[in-house]
N, CA, C and O of each residue as an XYZ file, in Angstrom:
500
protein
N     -13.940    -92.298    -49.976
C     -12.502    -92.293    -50.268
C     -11.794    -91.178    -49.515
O     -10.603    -90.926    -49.696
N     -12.478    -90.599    -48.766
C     -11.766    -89.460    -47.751
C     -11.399    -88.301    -48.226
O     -12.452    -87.667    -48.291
N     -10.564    -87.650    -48.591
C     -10.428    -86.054    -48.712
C      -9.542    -86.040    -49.911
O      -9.366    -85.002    -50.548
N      -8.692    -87.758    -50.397
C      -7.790    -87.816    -51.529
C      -6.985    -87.611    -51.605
O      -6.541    -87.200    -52.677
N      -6.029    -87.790    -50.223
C      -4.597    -87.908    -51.115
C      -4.428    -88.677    -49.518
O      -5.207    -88.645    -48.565
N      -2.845    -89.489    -49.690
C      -2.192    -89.686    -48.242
C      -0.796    -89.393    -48.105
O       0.002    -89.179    -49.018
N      -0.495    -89.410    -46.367
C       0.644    -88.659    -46.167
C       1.617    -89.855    -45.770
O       1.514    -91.080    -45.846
N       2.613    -88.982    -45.309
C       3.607    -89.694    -44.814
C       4.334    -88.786    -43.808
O       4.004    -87.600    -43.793
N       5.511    -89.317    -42.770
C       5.893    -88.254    -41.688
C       5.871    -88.519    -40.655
O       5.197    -89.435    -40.184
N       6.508    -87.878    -40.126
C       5.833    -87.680    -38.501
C       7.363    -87.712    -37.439
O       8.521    -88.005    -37.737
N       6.692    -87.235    -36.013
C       8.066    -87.530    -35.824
C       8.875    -89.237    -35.256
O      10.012    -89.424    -34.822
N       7.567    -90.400    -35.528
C       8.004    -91.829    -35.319
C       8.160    -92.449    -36.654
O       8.301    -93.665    -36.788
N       8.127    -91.405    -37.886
C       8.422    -92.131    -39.342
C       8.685    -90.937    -40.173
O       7.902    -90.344    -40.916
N      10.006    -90.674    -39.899
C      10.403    -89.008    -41.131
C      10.502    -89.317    -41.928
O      11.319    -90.237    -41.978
N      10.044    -89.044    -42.869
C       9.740    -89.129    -44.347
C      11.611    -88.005    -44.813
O      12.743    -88.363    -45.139
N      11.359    -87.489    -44.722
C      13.010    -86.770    -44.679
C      13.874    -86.379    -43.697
O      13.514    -85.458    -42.965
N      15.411    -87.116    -43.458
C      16.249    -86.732    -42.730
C      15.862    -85.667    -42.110
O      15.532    -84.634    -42.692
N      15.872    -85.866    -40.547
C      16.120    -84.568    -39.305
C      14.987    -83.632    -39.825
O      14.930    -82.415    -39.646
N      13.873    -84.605    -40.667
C      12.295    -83.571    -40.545
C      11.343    -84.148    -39.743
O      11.698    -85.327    -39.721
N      10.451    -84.061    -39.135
C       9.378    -85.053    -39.065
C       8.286    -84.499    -39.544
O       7.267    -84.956    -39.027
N       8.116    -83.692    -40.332
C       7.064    -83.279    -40.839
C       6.023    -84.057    -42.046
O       6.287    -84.880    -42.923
N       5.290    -83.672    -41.814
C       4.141    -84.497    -42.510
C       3.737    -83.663    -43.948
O       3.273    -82.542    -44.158
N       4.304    -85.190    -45.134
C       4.119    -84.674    -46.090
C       3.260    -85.356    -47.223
O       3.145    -86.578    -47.122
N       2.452    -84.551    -48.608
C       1.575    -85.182    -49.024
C       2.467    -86.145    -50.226
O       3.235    -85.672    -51.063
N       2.075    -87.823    -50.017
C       2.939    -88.523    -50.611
C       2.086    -88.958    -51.806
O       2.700    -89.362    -52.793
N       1.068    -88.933    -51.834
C      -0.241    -89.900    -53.338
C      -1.479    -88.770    -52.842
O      -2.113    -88.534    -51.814
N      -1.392    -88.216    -54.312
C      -3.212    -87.766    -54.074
C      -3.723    -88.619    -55.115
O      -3.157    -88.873    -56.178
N      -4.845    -89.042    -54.720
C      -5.706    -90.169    -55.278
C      -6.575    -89.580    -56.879
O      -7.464    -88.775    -57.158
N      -6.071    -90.122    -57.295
C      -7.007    -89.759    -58.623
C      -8.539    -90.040    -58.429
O      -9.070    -90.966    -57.816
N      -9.149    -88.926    -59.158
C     -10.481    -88.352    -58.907
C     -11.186    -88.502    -57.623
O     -12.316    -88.863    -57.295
N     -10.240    -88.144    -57.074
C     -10.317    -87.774    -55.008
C     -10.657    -86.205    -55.205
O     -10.799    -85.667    -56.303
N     -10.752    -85.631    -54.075
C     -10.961    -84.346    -53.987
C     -10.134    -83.544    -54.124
O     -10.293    -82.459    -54.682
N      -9.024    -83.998    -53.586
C      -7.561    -83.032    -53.764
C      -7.369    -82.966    -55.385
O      -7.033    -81.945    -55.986
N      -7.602    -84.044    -55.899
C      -7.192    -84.529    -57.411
C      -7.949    -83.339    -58.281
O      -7.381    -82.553    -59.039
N      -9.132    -83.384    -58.039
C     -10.094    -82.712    -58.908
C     -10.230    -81.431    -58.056
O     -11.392    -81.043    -58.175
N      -9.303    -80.358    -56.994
C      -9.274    -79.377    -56.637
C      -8.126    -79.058    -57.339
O      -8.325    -78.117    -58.108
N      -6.814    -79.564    -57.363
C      -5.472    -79.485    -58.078
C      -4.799    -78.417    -57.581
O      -4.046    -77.741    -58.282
N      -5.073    -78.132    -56.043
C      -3.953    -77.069    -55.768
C      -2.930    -77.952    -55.042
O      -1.747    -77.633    -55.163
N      -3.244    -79.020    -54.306
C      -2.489    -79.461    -53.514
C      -1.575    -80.635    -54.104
O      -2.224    -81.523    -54.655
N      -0.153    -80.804    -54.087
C       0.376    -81.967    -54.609
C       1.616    -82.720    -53.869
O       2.132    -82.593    -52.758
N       1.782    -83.295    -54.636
C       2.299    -84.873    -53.837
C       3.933    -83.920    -53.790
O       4.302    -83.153    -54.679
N       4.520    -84.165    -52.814
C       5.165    -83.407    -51.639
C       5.835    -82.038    -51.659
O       6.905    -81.456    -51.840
N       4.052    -81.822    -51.249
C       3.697    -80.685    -50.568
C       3.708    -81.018    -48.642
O       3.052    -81.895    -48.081
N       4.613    -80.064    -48.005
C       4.110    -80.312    -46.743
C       3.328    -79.374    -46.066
O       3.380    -78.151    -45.930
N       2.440    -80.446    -45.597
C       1.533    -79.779    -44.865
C       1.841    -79.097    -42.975
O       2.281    -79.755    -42.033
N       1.501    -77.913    -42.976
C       2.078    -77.311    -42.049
C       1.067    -77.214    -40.469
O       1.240    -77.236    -39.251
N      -0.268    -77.074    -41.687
C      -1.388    -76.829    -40.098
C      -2.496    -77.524    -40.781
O      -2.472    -77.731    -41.994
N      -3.544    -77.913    -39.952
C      -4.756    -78.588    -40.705
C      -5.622    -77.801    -40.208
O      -5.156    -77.033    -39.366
N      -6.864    -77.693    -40.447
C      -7.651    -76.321    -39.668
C      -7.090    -75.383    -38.247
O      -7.590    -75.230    -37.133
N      -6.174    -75.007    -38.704
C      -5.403    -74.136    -37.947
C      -4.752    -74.890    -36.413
O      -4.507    -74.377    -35.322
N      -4.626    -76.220    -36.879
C      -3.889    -76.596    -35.995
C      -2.694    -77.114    -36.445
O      -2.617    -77.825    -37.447
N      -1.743    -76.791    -35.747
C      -0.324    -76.851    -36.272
C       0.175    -78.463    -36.400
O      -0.553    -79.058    -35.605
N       0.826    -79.165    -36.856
C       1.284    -80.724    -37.175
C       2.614    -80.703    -36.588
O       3.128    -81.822    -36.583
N       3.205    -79.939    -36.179
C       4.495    -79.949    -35.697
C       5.037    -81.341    -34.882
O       4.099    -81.738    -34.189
N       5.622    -81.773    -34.805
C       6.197    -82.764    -33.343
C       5.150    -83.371    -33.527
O       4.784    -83.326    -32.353
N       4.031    -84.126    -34.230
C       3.056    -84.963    -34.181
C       3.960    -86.291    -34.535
O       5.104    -86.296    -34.987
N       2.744    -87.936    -34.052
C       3.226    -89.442    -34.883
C       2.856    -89.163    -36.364
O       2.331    -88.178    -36.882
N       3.171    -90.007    -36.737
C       2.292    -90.388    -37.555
C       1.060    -90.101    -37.835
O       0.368    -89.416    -38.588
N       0.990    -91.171    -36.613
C      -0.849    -91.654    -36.453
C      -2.030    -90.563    -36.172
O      -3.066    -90.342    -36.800
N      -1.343    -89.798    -34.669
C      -1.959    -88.502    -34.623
C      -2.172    -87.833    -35.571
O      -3.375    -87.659    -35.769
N      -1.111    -87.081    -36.693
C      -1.827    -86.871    -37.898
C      -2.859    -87.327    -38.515
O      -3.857    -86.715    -38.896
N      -2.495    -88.838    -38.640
C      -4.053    -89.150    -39.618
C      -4.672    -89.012    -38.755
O      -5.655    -88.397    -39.170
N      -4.805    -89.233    -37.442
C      -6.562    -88.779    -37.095
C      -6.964    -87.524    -37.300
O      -8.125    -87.403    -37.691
N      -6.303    -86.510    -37.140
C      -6.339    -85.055    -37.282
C      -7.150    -84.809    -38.479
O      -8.190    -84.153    -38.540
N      -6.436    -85.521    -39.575
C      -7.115    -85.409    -40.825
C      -8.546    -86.440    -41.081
O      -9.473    -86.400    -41.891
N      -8.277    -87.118    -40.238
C      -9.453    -87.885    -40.427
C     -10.934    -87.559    -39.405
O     -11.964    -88.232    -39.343
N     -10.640    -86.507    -38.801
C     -11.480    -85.719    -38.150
C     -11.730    -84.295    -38.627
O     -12.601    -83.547    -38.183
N     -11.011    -84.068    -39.414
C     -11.016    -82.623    -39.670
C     -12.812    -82.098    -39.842
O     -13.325    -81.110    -39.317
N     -13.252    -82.773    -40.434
C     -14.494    -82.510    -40.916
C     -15.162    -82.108    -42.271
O     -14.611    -82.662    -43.222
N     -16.249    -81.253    -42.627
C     -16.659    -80.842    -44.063
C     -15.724    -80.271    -44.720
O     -15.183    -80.569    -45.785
N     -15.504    -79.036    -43.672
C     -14.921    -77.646    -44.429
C     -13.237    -77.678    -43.787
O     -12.897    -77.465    -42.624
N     -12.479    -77.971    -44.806
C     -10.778    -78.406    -44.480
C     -10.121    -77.269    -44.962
O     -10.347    -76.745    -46.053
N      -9.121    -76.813    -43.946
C      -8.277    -75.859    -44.160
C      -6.647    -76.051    -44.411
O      -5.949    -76.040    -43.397
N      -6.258    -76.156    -45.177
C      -4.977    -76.530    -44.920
C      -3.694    -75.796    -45.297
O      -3.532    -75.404    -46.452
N      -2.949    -75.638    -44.524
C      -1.519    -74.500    -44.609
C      -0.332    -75.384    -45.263
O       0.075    -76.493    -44.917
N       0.024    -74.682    -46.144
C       1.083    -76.424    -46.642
C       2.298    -75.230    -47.242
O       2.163    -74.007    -47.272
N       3.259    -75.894    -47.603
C       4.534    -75.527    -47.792
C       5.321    -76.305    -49.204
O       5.943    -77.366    -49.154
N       5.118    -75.536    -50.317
C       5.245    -76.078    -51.710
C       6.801    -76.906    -51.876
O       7.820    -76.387    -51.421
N       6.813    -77.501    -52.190
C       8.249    -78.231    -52.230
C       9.259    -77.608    -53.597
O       8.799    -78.086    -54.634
N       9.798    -77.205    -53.726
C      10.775    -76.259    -54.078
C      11.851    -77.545    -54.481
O      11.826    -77.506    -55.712
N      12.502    -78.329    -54.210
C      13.083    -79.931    -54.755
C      12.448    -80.643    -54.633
O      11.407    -80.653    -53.975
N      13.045    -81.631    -55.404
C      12.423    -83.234    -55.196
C      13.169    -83.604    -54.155
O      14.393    -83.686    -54.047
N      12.439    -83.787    -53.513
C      12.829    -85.160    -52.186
C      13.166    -86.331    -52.392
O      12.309    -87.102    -52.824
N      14.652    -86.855    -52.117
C      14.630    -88.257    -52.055
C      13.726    -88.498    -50.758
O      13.998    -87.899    -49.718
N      12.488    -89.511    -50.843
C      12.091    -90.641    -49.802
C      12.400    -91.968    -49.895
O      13.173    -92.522    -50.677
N      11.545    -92.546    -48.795
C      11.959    -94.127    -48.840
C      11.321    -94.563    -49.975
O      10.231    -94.016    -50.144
N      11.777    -95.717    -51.175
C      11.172    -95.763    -52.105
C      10.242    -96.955    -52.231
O      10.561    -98.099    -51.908
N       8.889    -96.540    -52.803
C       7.733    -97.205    -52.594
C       7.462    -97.081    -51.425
O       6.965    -98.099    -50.944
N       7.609    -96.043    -50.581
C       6.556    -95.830    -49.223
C       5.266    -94.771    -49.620
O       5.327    -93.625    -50.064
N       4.209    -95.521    -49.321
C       2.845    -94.639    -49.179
C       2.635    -94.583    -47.947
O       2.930    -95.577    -47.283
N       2.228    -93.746    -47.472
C       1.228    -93.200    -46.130
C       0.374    -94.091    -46.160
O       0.472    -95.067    -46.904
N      -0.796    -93.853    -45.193
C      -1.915    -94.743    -44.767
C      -2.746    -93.688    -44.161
O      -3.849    -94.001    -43.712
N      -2.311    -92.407    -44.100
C      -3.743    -91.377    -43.971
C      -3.956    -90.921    -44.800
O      -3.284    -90.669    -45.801
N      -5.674    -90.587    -44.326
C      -5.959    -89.978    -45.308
C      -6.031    -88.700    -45.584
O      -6.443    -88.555    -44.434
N      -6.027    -87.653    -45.992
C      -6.371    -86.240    -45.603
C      -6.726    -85.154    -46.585
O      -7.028    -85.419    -47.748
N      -6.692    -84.023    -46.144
C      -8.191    -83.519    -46.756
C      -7.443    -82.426    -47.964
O      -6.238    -82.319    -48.192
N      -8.114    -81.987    -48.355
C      -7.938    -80.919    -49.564
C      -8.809    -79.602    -49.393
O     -10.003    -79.630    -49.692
N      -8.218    -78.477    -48.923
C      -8.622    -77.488    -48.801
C     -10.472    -77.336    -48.771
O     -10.873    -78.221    -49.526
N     -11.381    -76.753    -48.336
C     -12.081    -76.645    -48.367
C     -12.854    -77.503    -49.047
O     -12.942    -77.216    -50.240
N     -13.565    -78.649    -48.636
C     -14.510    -79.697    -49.531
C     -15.365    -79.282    -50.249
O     -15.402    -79.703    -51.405
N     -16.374    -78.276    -49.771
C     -17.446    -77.285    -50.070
C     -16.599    -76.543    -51.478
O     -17.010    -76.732    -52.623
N     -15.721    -75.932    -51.260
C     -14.833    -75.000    -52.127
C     -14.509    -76.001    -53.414
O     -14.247    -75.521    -54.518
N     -14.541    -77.162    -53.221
C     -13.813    -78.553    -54.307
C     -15.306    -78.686    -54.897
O     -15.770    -78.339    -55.984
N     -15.715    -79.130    -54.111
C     -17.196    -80.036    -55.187
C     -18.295    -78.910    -55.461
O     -18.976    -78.969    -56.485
N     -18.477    -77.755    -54.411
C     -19.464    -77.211    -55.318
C     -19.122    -76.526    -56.699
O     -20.098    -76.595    -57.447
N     -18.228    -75.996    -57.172
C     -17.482    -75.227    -58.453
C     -17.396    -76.604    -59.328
O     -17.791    -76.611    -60.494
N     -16.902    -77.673    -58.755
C     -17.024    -78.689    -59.908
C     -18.381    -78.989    -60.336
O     -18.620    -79.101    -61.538
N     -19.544    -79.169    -59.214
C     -20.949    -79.392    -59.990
C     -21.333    -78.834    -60.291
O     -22.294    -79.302    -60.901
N     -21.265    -77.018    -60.388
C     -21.982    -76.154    -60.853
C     -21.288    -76.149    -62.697
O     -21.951    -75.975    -63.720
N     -19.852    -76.391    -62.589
C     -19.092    -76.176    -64.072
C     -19.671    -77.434    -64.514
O     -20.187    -77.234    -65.614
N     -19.813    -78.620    -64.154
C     -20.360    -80.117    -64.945
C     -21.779    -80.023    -65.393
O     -22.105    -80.560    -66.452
N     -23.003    -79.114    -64.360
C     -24.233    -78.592    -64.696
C     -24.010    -77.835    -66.035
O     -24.459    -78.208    -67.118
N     -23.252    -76.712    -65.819
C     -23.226    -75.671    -67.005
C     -22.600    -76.165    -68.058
O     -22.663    -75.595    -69.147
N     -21.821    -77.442    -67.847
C     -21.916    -78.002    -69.406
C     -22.817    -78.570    -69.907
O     -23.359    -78.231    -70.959
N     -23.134    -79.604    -69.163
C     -24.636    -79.968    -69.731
C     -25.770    -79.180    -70.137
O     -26.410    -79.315    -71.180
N     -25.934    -78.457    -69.338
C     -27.054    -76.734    -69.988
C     -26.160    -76.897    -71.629
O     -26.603    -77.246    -72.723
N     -25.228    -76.619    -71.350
C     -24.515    -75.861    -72.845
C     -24.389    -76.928    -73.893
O     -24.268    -76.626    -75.081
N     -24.413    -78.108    -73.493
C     -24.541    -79.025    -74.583
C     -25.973    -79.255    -74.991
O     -26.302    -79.054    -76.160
N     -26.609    -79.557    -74.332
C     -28.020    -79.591    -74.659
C     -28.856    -78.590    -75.034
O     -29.987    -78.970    -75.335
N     -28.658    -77.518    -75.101
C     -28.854    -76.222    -75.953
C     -28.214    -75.837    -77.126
O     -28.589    -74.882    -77.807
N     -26.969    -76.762    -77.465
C     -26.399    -76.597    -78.567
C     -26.877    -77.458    -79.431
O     -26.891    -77.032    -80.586
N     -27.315    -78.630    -79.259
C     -28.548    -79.499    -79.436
C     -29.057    -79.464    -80.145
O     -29.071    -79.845    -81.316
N     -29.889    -78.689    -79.147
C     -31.281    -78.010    -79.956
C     -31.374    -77.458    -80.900
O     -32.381    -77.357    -81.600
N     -30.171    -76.939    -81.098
C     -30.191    -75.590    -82.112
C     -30.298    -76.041    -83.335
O     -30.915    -75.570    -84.290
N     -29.189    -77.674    -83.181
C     -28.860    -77.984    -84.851
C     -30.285    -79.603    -85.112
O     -30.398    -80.156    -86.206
C-alpha cells in the first residue's frame, strides 16, 4: 500500500490558486503515515529526501515518492487554514511518511510490549 497517504499538485494540476505545490490530500488508514500520525491531509510537502518539489508535474512528484525508498524524509509545511480544493479530487500518488524504519519499528516494539504485558498479567490471576 506504499508509504499511505496521496497527494495532489503540481505545477500541471494546482491543487490551490497561483500554488503548484504538492499537497497531502488522503492518508490512508492503517498506512504508515496513518499509524505514524505526524503527517496530515493538507499538509504541504516541501522536500522529499532533501529534494526540493518546487516547479515539479504532478507525475514527477509521484515518482519521487514512489522512489524515495526505505528510509523517507520529508519537509512539509503545516496548513494553518482550510483550503478550499477541487471537491472530491484525490491524488493518485503515493507517498511516504517520514522515516518508515522510525513508523514500524516503535509500533512493533509497543504491540510486542503489550503482549509481554498482557500475558504476564495472565499469569498472575
Amino acid at each position: 500500500s506504499g508509504l499511505g497517504f496521496n497527494i495532489v499538485g503540481g505545477t500541471d494540476q494546482q491543487y490551490v490558486s497561483n500554488d503548484s505545490s504538492i499537497y497531502v490530500s488522503r492518508i490512508k488508514k492503517d498506512g504508515a503515515a496513518y499509524l505514524d500520525g505526524r503527517l496530515q491531509e493538507g499538509d504541504k510537502i516541501l522536500a522529499v529526501n532533501g529534494r526540493d518539489l518546487k516547479d515539479l508535474r504532478h507525475k514527477d512528484a509521484v515518482e519521487l515518492f514512489r522512489n524515495a525508498g526505505y528510509d523517507v524524509s520529508l519537509k512539509i509545511q503545516r496548513r494553518l487554514q482550510p483550503q478550499n480544493g477541487p471537491v472530491g479530487h484525490r491524488g493518485d500518488g503515493e507517498s511516504g511518511g517520514l522515516p518508515l524504519a522510525a513508523i514500524l519499528v516503535p509500533g512493533l516494539a509497543l504491540a510486542a510490549a503489550t503482549v509481554w504485558i498482557l500475558l504476564r498479567y495472565r499469569q498472575r490471576m
